[in-house]
FIKE-789934 format. One record per residue (C-alpha): residue in three letters; x, y, z. Coordinates in nm, 4 decimals. Layout:
PT    aa          x          y          z
PT   ALA          X          Y          Z
...
! end
This chain:
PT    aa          x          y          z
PT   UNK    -0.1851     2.6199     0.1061
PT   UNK     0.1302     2.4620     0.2015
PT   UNK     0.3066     2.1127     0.0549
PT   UNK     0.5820     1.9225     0.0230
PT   UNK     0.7530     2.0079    -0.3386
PT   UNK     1.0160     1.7982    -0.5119
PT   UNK     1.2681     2.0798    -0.5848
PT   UNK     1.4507     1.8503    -0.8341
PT   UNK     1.5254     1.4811    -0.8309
PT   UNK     1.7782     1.3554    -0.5833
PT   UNK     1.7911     1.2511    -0.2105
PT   UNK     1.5506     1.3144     0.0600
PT   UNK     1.7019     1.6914     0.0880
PT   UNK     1.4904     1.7949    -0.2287
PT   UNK     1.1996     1.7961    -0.0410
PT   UNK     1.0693     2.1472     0.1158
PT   UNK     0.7861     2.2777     0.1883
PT   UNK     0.6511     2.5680    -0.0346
PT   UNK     0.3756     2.7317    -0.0649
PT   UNK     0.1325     2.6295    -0.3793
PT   UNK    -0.2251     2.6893    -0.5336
PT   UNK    -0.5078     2.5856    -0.3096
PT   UNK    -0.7067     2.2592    -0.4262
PT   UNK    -1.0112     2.3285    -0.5255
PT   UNK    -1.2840     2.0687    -0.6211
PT   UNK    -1.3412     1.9666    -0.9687
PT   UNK    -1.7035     1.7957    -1.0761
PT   UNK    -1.7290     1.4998    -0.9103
PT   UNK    -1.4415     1.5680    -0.6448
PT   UNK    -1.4048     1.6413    -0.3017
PT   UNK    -1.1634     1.8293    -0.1296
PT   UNK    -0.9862     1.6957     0.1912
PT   UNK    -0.8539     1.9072     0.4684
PT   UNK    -0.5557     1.6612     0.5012
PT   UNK    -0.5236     1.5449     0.8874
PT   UNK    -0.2223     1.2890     0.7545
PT   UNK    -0.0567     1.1324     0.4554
PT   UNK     0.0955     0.8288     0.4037
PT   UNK     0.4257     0.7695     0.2959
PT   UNK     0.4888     0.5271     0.0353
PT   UNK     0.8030     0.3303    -0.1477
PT   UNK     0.6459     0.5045    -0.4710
PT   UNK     0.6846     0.8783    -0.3572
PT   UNK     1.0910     0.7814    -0.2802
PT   UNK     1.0603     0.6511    -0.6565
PT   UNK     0.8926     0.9841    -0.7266
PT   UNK     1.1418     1.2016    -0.5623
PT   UNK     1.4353     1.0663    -0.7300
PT   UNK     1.2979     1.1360    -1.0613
PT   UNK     1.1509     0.7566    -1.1779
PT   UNK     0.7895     0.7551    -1.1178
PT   UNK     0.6220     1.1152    -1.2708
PT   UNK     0.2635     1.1437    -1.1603
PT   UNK    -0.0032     1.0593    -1.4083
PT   UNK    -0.1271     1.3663    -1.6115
PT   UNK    -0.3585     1.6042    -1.4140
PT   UNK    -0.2249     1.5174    -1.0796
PT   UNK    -0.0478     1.7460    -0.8425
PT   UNK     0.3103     1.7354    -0.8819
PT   UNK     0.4106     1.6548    -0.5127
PT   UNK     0.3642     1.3260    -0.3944
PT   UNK     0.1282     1.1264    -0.1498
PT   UNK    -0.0740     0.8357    -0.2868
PT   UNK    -0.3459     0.8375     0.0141
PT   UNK    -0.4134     1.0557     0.3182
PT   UNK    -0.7235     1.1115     0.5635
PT   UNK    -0.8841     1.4121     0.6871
PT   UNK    -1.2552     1.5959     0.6541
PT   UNK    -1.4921     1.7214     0.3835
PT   UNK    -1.4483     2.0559     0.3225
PT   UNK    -1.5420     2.1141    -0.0302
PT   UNK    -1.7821     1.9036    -0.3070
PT   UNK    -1.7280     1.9295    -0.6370
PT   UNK    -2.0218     1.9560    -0.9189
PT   UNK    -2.2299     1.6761    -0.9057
PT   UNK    -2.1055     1.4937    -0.6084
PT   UNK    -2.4186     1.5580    -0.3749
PT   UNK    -2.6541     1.4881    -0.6491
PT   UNK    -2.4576     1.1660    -0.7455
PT   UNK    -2.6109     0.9653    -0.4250
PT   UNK    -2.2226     0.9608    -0.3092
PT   UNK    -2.2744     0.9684     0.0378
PT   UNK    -2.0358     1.2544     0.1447
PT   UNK    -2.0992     1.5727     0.3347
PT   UNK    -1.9190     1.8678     0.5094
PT   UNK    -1.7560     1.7683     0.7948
PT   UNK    -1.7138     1.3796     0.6995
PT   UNK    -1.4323     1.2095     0.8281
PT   UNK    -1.2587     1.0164     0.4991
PT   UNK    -0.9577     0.8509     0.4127
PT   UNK    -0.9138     0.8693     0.0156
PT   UNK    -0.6681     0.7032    -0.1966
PT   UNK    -0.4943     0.9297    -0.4485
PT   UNK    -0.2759     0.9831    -0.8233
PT   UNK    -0.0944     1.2144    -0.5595
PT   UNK    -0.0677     1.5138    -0.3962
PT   UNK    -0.1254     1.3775    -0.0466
PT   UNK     0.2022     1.5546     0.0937
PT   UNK    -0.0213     1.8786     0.1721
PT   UNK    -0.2449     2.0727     0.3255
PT   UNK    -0.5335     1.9990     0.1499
PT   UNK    -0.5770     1.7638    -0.1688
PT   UNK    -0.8561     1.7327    -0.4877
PT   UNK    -0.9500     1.3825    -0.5379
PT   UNK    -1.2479     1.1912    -0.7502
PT   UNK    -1.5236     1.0963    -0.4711
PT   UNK    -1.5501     0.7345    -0.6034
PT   UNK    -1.1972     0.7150    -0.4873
PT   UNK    -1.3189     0.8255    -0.1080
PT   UNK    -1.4363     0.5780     0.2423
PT   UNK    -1.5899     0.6848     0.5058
PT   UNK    -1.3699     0.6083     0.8167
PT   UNK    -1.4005     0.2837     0.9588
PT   UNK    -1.5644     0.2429     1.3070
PT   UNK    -1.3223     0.2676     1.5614
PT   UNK    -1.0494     0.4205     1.3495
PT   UNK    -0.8664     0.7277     1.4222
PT   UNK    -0.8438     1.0321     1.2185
PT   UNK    -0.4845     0.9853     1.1781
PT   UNK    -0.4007     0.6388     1.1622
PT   UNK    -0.6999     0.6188     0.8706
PT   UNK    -0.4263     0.7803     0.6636
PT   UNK    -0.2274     0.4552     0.6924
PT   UNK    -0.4998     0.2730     0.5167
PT   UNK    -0.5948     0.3633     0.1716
PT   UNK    -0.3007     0.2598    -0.0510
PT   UNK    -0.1844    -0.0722     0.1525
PT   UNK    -0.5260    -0.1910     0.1594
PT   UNK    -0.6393    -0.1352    -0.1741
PT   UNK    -0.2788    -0.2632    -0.2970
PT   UNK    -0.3391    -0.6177    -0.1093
PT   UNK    -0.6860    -0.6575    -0.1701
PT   UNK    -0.6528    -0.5903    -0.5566
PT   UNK    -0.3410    -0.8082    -0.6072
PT   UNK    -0.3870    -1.0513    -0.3260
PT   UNK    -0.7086    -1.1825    -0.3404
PT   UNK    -0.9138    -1.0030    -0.6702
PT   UNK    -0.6458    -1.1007    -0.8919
PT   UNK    -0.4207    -1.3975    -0.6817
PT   UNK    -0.7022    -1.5380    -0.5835
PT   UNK    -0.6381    -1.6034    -0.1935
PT   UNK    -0.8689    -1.8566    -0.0658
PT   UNK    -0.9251    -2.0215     0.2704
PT   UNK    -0.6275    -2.2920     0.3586
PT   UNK    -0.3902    -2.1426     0.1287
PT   UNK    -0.0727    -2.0966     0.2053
PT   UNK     0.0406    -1.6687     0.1388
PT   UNK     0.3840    -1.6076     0.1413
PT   UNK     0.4733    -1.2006     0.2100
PT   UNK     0.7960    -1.0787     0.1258
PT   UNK     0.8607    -0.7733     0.3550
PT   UNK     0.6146    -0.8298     0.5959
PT   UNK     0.6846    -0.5610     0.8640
PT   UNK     0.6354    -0.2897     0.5811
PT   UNK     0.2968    -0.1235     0.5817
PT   UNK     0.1828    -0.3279     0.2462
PT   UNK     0.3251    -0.6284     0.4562
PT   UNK     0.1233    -0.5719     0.8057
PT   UNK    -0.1703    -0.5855     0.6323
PT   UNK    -0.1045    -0.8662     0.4073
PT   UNK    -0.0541    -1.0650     0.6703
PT   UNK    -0.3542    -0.9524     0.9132
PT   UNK    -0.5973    -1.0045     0.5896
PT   UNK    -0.4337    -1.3363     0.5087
PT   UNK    -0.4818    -1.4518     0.8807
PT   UNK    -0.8508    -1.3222     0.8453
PT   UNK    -0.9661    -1.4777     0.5387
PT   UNK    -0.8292    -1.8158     0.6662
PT   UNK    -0.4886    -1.8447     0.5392
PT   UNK    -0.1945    -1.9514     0.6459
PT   UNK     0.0770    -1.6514     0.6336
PT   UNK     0.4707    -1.6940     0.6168
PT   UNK     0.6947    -1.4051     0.5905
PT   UNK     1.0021    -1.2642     0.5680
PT   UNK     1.1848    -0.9930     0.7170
PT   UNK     1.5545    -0.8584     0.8225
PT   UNK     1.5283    -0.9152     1.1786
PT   UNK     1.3944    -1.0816     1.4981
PT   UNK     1.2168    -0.7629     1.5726
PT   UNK     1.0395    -0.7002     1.2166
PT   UNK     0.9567    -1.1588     1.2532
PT   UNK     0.8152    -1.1250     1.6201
PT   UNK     0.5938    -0.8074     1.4877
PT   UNK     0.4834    -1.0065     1.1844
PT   UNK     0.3916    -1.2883     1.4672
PT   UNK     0.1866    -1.0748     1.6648
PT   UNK    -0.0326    -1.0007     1.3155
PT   UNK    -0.0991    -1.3720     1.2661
PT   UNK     0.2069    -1.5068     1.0723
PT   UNK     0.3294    -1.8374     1.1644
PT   UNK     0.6169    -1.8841     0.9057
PT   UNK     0.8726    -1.6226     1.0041
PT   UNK     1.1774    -1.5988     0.7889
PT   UNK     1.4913    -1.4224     0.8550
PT   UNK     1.5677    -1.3595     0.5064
PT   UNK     1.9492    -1.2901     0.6074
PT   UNK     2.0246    -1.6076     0.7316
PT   UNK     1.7491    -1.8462     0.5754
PT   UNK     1.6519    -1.9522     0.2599
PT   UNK     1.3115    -1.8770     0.1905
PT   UNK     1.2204    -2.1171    -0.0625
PT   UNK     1.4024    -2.4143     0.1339
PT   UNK     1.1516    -2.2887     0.4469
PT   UNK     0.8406    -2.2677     0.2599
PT   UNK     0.8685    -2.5316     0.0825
PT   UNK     0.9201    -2.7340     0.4122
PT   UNK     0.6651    -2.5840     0.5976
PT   UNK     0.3677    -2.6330     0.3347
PT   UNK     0.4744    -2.7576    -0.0261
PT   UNK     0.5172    -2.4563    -0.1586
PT   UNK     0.2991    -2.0994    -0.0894
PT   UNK    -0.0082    -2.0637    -0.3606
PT   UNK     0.0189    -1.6974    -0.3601
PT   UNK     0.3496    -1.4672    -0.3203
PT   UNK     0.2688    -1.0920    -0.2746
PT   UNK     0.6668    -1.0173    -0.3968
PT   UNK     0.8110    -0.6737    -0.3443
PT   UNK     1.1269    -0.7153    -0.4732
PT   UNK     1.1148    -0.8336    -0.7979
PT   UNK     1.4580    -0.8424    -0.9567
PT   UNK     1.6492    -1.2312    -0.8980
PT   UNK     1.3571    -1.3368    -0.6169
PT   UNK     1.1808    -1.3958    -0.9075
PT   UNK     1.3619    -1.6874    -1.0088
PT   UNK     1.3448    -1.8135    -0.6099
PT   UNK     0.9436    -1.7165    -0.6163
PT   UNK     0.9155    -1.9511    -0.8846
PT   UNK     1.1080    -2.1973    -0.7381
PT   UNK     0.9025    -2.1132    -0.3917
PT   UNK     0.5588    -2.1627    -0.5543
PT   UNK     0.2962    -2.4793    -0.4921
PT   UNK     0.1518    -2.6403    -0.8090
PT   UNK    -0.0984    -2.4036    -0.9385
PT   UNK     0.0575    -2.0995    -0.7644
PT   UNK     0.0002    -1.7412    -0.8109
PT   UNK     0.3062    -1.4551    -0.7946
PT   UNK     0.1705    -1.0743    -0.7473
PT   UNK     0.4404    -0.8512    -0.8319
PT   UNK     0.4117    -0.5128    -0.7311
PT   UNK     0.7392    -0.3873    -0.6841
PT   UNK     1.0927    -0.3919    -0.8053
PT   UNK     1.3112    -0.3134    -0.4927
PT   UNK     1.5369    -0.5724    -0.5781
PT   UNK     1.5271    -0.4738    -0.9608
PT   UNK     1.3916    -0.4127    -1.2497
PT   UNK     1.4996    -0.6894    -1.4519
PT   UNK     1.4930    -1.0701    -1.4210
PT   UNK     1.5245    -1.4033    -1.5832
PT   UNK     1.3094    -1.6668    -1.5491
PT   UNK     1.2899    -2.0684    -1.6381
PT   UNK     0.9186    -2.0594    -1.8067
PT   UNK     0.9475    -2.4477    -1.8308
PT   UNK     0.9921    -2.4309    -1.4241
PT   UNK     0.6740    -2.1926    -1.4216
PT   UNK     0.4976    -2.4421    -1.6418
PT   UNK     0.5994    -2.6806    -1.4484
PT   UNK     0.4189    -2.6045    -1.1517
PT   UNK     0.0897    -2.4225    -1.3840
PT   UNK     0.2396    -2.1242    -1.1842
PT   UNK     0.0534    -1.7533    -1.2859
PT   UNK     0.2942    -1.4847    -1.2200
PT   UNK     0.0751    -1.0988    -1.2507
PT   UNK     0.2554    -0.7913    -1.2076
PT   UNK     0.0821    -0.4852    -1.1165
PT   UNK     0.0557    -0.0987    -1.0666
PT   UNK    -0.2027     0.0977    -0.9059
PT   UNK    -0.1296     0.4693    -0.9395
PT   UNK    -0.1763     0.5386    -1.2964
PT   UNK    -0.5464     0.2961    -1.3055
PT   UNK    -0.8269     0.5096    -1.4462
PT   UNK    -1.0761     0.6931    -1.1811
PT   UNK    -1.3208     0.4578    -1.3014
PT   UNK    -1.0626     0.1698    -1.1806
PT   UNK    -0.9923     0.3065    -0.8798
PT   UNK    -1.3775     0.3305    -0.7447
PT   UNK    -1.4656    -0.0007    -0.8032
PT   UNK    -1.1633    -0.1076    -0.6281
PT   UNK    -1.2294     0.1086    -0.3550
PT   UNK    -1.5629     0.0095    -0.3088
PT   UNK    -1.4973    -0.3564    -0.3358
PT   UNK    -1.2343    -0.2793    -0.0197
PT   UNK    -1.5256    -0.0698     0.1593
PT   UNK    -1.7947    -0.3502     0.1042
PT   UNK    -1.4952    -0.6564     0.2243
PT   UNK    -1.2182    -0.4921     0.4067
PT   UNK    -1.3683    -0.2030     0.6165
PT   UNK    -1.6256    -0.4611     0.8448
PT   UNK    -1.2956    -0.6241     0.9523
PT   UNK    -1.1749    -0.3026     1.0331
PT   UNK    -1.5018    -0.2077     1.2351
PT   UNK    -1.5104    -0.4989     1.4513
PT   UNK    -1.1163    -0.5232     1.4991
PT   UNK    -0.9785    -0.8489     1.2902
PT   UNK    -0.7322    -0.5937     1.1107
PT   UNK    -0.6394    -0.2298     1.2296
PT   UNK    -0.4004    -0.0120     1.0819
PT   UNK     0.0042    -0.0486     1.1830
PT   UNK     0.1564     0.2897     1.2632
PT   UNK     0.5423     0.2895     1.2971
PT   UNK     0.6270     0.6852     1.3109
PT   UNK     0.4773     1.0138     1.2580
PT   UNK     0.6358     1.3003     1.0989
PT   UNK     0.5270     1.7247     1.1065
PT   UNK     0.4849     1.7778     0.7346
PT   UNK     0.8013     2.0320     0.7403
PT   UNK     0.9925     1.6797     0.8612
PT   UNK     0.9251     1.4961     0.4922
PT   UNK     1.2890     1.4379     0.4222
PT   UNK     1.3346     1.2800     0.7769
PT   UNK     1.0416     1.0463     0.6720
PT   UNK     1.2089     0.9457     0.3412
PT   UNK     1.5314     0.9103     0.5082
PT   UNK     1.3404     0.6723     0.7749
PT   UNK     1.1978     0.4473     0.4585
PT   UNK     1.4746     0.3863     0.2605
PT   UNK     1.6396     0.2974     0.5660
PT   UNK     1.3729    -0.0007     0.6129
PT   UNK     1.4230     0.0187     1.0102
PT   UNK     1.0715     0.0633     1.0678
PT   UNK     0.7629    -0.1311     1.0675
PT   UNK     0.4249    -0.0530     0.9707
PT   UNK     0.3175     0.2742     0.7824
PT   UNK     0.4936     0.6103     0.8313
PT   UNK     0.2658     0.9231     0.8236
PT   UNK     0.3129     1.2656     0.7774
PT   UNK     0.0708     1.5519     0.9707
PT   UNK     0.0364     1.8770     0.8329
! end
């Protein structure tokens, strides 16, 4: 089969596609015949050499796709796992999305959604489970609360906000432009931050007192200003360090305000982990899905031969929503 291979760390010209050993189910797999693959911040940190895939994973990246059943592993029809030849899935991954066809633990495995596309299913996995495990499993989000989403154009930020909105929160944002802001609008946000021109913890603070949880993808010196940005009792999910890796912070401002700050990865969580999670999104995620409170946000689609193009297009932070690739 054919992927996308990492020919050594560096820009988005390391990626080509090569051809590699077909996957082939383990016990308790599937195999997927991959109709698309999402792209994620992670595989850029992959590709340039900071963010090796856990041990037994495919060494090319992709962290979800969707596609059909075409192979079960040992065990997996006598497990009561409710997967067949022919399903259409979406499945959330260690990697080895970018390909053809990918090997992945069936716990880790939905059924589409009704009313969800083969291909735009691909945009769901990762951004979904991502939001609903740090968001509102760990964070806490409840009804009235005020969520504050730092890029929330992105694909982890579209559906922040549309799950916010539908669980009865009130959403503000930022973004880099009245484009990115008037998308986030359309999802449900009402805050809408130009984070260029505006300060964000002046504006929040304004608008509602502070935000009780901040889904913060930046890490780096917002988290002195997320702090700073937080209601009494507040709640800061870190899950990425765009803005880098290091930071200070004024604990006696943190106690201050009983403030909970909870940083978080997903990719290198145990199988076991991973299928509760994803079952916890399939039981309270996928009905909103099925009756169209939240739908997937597609910005731009990519041929699988096109990877670097799609890297090139996400570092560049010009689009909105997810970015796919299609084998």
């Amino acid at each position: 089969m054919r992927a996308v291979v990492i020919r050594e760390p560096g820009d988005a010209s390391v990626l080509e596609l090569a051809d590699v050993e077909d996957a082939r189910a383990g016990a308790g797999e599937v195999v997927i015949e991959v109709a698309a693959a999402g792209v994620n911040r992670a595989d850029v940190s992959q590709r340039q050499g900071f963010y090796p895939p856990p041990p037994g994973v495919p060494a090319w990246p992709g962290l979800e796709v969707s596609g059909t059943v075409v192979e079960l592993g040992e065990g997996v029809a006598a497990s009561g796992t409710p997967f067949a030849l022919g399903d259409r899935v979406c499945a959330l991954l260690g990697g080895g999305g970018y390909a053809e066809r990918v090997a992945v633990p069936a716990g880790q495995v939905l059924a589409l959604p009704d009313g969800i596309g083969l291909v735009e299913a691909a945009a769901l996995p990762e951004v979904v489970a991502t939001v609903w495990s740090n968001v509102f499993l760990l964070a806490g989000l409840a009804a009235g609360e005020t969520l504050l989403v730092h890029g929330g154009s992105s694909g982890i930020g579209t559906m922040a906000v549309q799950l916010g909105r539908a669980f009865g929160a009130r959403v503000a944002v930022t973004a880099s432009s009245a484009a990115k802001l008037e998308a986030c609008r359309e999802l449900g946000a009402e805050i809408l931050i130009d984070y260029t021109t505006e300060d964000f913890v002046e504006r929040v603070r304004a608008a509602t007192g502070g935000a009780d949880v901040i889904l913060d993808v930046v890490g780096g010196d917002y988290l002195e200003r997320n702090v700073r940005a937080l209601a009494v009792e507040g709640r800061i999910a870190n899950i990425a360090s765009m803005g880098g890796r290091t930071a200070s912070i004024d604990l006696g401002a943190l106690m201050m305000k009983r403030g909970t700050l909870r940083s978080t990865s997903l990719r290198a969580r145990p199988p076991a982990e991973k299928a509760a999670l994803m079952a916890s999104v399939g039981e309270n995620v996928w009905p909103l899905l099925a009756d169209g409170a939240v739908r997937p946000v597609v910005g731009a689609t990519f041929p699988l031969d096109q990877a670097p193009a799609a890297h090139r297009l996400m570092e560049s932070s010009a689009h909105i929503g997810k970015i796919l690739l299609l084998p």
